[in-house]
FIKE-534057 format. One record per residue: residue number from 1; residue in three letters; x, y, z of N, C-alpha, C in turn. Coordinates in steps of 0.02 Angstrom, whole numbers. Example, Ala and Ser with C-alpha at 12.3 -4.5 7.8 and 13.67 -1.06 7.14 Angstrom:
<sites>
   pos   code     n_px     n_py     n_pz    ca_px    ca_py    ca_pz     c_px     c_py     c_pz
     1    ALA      660     -284      390      615     -225      390      660     -165      390
     2    SER      642     -112      354      684      -53      357      645        2      394
</sites>
This chain:
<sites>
   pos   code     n_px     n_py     n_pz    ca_px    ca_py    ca_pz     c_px     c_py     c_pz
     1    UNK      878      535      187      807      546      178      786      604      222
     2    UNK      748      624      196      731      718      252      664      683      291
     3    UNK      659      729      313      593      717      359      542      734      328
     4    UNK      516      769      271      482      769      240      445      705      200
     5    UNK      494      655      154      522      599      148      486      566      197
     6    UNK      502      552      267      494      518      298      430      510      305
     7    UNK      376      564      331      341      567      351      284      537      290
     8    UNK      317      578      241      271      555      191      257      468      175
     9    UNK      337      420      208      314      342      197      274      347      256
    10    UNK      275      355      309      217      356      360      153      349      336
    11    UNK      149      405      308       58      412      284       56      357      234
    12    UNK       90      340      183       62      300      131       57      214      189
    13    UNK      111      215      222      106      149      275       28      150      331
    14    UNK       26      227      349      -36      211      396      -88      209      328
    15    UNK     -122      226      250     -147      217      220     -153      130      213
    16    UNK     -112      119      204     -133       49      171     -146       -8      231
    17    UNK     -102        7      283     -134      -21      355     -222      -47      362
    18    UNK     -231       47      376     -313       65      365     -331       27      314
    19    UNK     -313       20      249     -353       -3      215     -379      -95      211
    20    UNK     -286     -100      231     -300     -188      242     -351     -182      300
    21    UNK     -331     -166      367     -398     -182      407     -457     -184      412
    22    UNK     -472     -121      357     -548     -111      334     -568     -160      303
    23    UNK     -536     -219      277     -556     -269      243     -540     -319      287
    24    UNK     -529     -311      341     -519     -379      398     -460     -442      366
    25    UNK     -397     -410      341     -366     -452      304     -288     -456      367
    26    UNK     -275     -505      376     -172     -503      405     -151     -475      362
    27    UNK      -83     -493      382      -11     -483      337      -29     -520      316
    28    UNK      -27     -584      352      -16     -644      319      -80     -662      239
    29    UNK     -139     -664      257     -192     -639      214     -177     -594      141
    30    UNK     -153     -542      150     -131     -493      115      -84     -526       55
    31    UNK      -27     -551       85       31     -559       86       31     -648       11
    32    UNK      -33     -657       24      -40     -718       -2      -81     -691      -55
    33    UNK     -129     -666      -34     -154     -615      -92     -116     -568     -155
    34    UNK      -60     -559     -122        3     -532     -173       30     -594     -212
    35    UNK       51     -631     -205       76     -681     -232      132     -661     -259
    36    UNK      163     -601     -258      237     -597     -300      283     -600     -261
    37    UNK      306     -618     -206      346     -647     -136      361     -567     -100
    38    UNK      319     -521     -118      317     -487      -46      281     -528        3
    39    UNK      329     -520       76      313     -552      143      285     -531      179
    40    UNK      261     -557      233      218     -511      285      275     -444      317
    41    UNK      333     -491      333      368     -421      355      379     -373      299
    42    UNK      414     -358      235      409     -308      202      316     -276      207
    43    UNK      243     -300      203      221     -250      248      215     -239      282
    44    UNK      234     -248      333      211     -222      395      285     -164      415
    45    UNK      326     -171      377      387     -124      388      349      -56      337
    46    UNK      340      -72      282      305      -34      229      241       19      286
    47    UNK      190      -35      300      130       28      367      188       52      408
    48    UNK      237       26      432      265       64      488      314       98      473
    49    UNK      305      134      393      346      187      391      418      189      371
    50    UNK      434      112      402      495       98      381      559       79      310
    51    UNK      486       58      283      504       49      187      444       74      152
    52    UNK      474       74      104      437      113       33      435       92       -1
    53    UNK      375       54      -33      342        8      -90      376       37     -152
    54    UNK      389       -3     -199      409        0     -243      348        1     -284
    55    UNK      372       63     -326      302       92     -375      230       13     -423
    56    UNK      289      -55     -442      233     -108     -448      223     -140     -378
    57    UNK      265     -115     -333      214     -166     -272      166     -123     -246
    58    UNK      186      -55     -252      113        6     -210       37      -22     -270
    59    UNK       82      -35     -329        9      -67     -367      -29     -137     -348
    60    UNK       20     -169     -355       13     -242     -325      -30     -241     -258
    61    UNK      -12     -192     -203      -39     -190     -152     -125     -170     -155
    62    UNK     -113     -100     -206     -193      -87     -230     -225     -129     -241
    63    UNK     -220     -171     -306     -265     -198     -343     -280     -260     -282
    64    UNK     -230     -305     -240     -241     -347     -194     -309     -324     -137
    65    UNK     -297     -258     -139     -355     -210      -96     -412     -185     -106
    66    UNK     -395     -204     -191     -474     -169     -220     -470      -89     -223
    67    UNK     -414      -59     -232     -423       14     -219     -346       31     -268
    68    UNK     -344      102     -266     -304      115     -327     -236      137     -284
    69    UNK     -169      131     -326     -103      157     -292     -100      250     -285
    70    UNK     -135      284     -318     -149      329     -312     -177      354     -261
    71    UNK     -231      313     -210     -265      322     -157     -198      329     -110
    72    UNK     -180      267     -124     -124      228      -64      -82      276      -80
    73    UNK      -46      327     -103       -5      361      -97      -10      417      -72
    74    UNK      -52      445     -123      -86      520      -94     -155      537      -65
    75    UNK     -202      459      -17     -265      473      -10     -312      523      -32
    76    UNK     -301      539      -93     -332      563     -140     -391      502     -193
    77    UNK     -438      495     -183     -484      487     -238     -483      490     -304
    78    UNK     -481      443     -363     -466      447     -426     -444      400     -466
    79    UNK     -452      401     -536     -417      350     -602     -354      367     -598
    80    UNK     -325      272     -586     -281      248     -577     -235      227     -646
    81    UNK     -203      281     -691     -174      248     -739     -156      171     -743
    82    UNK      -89      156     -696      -61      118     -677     -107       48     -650
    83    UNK     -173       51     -610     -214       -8     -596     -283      -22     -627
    84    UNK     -297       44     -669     -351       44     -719     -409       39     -678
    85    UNK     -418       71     -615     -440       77     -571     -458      146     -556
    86    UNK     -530      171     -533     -574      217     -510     -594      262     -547
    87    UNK     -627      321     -538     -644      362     -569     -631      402     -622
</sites>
C-alpha cells in the first residue's frame, strides 16, 4: 500500500469518526445500528486508519449515519448513487 493509499484510509477513518461523534453515538451504538456483524473493533480500526471499509459497509456505515458514502469517502457534498442519498 503507498502512502498515498494510506493516508487516504486516514481521512475517510477521521471522516466517519467525526461523523459518529457528531451524533453522540459509540462503537458500540454504531455498531448495533449496523446490524450486519461489523464490530466495534473493525470500526474503530476503520477511523484509525487501519482498515478500509468495504465499498457495502462504507454504505452501511452512511446510511447508519444519516449521511452519504460519498461524503465518507471524499468529504465532498452530494447524490449518493449507491445510498440514494443527498443532493
Amino acid at each position: 500500500m503507498s502512502a498515498d493509499d494510506e493516508w487516504a484510509d486516514h481521512l475517510v477513518g477521521e471522516r466517519i469518526r467525526a461523523r459518529r461523534l457528531s451524533l453522540d453515538l459509540t462503537l458500540r451504538q454504531l455498531a448495533a445500528r449496523l446490524g450486519n456483524g461489523v464490530t466495534e473493533s473493525q470500526i474503530s480500526r476503520i477511523e484509525a486508519g487501519k482498515g478500509k471499509p468495504r465499498g457495502a459497509t462504507l454504505v452501511c456505515l452512511a446510511k447508519a449515519m444519516r449521511t452519504t458514502a460519498i461524503e465518507l469517502a471524499t468529504g465532498r457534498r452530494g447524490y449518493c448513487p449507491f445510498c440514494g442519498r443527498g443532493k
